[in-house]
C-alpha positions in Angstrom: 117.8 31.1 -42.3 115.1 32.8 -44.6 115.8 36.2 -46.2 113.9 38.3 -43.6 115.7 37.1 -40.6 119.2 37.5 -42.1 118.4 41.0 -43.5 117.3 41.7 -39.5 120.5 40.3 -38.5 122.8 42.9 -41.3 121.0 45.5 -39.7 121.2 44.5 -35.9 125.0 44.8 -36.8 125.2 47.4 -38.1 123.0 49.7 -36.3 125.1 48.4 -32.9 128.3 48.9 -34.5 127.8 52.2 -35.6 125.3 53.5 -32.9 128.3 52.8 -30.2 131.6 54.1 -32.4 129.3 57.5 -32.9 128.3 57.4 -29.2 131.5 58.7 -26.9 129.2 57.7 -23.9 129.9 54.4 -24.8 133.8 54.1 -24.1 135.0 57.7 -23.1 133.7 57.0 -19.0 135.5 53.4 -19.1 138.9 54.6 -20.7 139.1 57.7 -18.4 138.3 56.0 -15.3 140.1 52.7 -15.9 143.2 55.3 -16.3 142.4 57.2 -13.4 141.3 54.2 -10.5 144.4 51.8 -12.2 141.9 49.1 -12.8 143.5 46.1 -14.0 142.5 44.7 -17.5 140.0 42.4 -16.1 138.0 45.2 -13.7 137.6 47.2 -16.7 136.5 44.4 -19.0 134.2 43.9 -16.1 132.9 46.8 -15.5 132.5 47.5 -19.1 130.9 44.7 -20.0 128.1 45.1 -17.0 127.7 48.6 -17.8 126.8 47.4 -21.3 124.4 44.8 -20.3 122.7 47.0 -17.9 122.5 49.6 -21.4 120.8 47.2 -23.9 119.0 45.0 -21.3 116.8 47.9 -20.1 116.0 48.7 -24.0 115.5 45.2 -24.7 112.9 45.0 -21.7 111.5 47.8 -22.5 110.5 46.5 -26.4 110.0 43.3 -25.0 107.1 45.2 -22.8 105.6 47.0 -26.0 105.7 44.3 -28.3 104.0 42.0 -25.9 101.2 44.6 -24.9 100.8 46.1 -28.1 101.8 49.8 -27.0 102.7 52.0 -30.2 106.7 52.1 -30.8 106.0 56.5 -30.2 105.0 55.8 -27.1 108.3 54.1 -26.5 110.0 56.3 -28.0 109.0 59.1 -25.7 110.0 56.8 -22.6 113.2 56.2 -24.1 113.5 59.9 -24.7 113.2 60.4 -21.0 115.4 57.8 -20.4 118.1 59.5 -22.6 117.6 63.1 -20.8 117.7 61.7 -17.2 121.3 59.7 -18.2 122.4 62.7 -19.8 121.9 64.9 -17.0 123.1 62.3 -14.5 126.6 61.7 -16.9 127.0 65.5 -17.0 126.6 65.8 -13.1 128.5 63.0 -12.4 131.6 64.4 -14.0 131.1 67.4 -12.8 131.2 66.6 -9.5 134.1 63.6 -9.8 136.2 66.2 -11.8 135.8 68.9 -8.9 137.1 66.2 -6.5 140.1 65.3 -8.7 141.2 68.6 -8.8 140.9 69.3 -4.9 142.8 66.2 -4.7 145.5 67.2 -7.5 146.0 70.3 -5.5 146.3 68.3 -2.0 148.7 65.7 -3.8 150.9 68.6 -5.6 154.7 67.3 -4.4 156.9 69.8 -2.6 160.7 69.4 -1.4 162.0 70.0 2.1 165.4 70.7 2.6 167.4 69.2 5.3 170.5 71.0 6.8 172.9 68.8 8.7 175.4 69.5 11.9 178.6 68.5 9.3 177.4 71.5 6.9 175.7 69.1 4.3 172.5 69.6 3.3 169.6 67.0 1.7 166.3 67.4 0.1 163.7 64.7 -0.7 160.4 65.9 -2.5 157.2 64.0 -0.9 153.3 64.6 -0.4 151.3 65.1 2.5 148.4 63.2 1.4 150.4 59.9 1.2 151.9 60.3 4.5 148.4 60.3 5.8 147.0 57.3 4.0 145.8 54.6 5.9 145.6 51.1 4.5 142.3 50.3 5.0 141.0 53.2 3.4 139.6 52.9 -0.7 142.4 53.6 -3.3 142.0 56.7 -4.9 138.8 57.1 -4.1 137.2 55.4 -6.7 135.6 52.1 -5.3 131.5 53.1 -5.7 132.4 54.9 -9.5 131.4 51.6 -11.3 128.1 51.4 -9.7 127.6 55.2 -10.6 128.1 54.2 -14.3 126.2 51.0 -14.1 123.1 53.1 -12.6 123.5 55.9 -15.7 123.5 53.1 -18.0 120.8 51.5 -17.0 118.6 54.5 -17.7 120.5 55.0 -21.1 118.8 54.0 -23.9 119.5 52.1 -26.8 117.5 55.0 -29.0 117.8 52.8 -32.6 117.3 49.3 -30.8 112.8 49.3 -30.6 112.1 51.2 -33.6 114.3 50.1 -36.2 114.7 46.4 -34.8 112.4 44.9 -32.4 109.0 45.8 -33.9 109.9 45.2 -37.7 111.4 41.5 -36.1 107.9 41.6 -34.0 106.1 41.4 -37.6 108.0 37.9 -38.2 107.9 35.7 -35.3 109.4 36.8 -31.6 111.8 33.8 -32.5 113.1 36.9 -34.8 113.2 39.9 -31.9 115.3 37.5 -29.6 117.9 36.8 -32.1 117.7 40.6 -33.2 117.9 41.9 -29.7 121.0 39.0 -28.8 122.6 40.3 -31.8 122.9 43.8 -31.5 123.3 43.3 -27.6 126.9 40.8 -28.1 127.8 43.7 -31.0 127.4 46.7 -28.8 128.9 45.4 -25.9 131.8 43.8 -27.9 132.5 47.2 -29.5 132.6 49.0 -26.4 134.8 46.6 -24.8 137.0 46.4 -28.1 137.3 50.5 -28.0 138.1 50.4 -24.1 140.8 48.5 -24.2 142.3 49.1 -27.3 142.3 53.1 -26.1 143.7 51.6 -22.4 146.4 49.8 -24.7 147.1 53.3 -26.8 147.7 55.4 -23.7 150.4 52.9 -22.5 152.3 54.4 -25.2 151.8 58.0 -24.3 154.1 60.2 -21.6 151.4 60.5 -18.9 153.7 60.3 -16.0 153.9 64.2 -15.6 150.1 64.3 -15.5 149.3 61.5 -13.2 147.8 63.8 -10.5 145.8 65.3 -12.2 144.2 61.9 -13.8 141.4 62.3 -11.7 140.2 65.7 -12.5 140.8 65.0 -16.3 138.8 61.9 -16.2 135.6 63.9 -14.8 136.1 66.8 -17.1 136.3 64.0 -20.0 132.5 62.8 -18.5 131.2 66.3 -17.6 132.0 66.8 -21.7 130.6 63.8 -22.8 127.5 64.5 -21.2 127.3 67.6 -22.5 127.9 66.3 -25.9 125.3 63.6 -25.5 122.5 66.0 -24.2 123.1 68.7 -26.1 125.0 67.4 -29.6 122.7 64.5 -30.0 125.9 62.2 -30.2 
């Protein structure tokens, strides 16, 4: 491995490490939905995993597409801006609309207690909710069964902004050889970081008393995108 290539790999590392710790998007929707939808260990490895591919794939495709045709890396780097704004947007209204639901369905879940008066002059309560007695078992659990796909589809148009200007053209100048390792580099990092933070987080919350809040895990989960979002389209994170 010559001195070029390895100095190409340092930095694919390090660019994908520290462009996904520094970008919330990244981890924040998996963590808060995983804990919402109870998806097992495995669906959110999943999920995360596919989201992540679907996130550097479409940046990688994209260089792929401008190194091969020549197109100037501003010109890709205004596509990719695009790219960001219509994800951020989509992230923002996403949780937005997810976070209004949770709350309806906080409210429509809130327990109550009936009180039961008997013949003998004893009296019982039990505390239930309506919205359970009303389930059926064939309907989705919680609600939550297309959310995946939602996220795939935002990360799909989200960008990888430091991926095509600070590693696939200067690896272009080598060989391609060079923009495949690059690109396979910073693609097993990034995804490996997010799915490192995920479940690491998922692992954290076990700790925490959440049972009092478990109702409302839905409506904290989109407020916890719709801010995000915002912090992505308007912070720059």
């Amino acid at each position: 491995m010559n001195q070029e290539l390895s100095i190409l790999i340092i930095t694919a590392v390090s660019v994908a490490l520290f462009h996904t710790l520094l970008g919330p998007d990244h981890y924040v929707p998996f963590i808060v939905m995983s804990k919402a939808g109870k998806w097992s260990t495995l669906k959110t490895t999943l999920v995360t995993i596919l989201c992540g591919i679907g996130h550097v794939g479409s940046s990688v495709l994209l260089g792929f597409v401008g190194v091969g045709f020549g197109i100037a890396v501003a010109h890709l780097q205004t596509v990719e801006s695009i790219r960001g704004n219509i994800a951020g947007w989509f992230l923002i209204a996403f949780g937005l609309v997810y976070g209004i639901w949770g709350i309806r369905k906080a409210i429509l879940n809130k327990p109550h207690t009936h009180i039961h008066p008997h013949s003998d002059g004893h009296t019982h309560s039990h505390t239930h909710i309506h919205a359970e007695e009303h389930a059926h078992i064939h309907e989705q659990p919680d609600g939550t069964g297309m959310t995946p796909w939602v996220l795939f589809i935002i990360f799909v148009l989200g960008p990888c902004e430091p991926l095509i200007p600070i590693l696939m053209y200067p690896a272009a100048q080598g060989h391609l050889f060079y923009v495949v390792i690059v690109s396979l580099v910073f693609g097993v990092v990034t995804i490996g970081t997010m799915v490192g933070i995920v479940l690491g987080s998922i692992a954290g919350l076990r700790f925490l008393p959440t049972k009092q809040f478990e109702r409302y895990t839905h409506a904290l989960a989109g407020i916890s995108i719709f801010f995000c979002g915002i912090a992505i389209q308007f912070l720059g994170l």
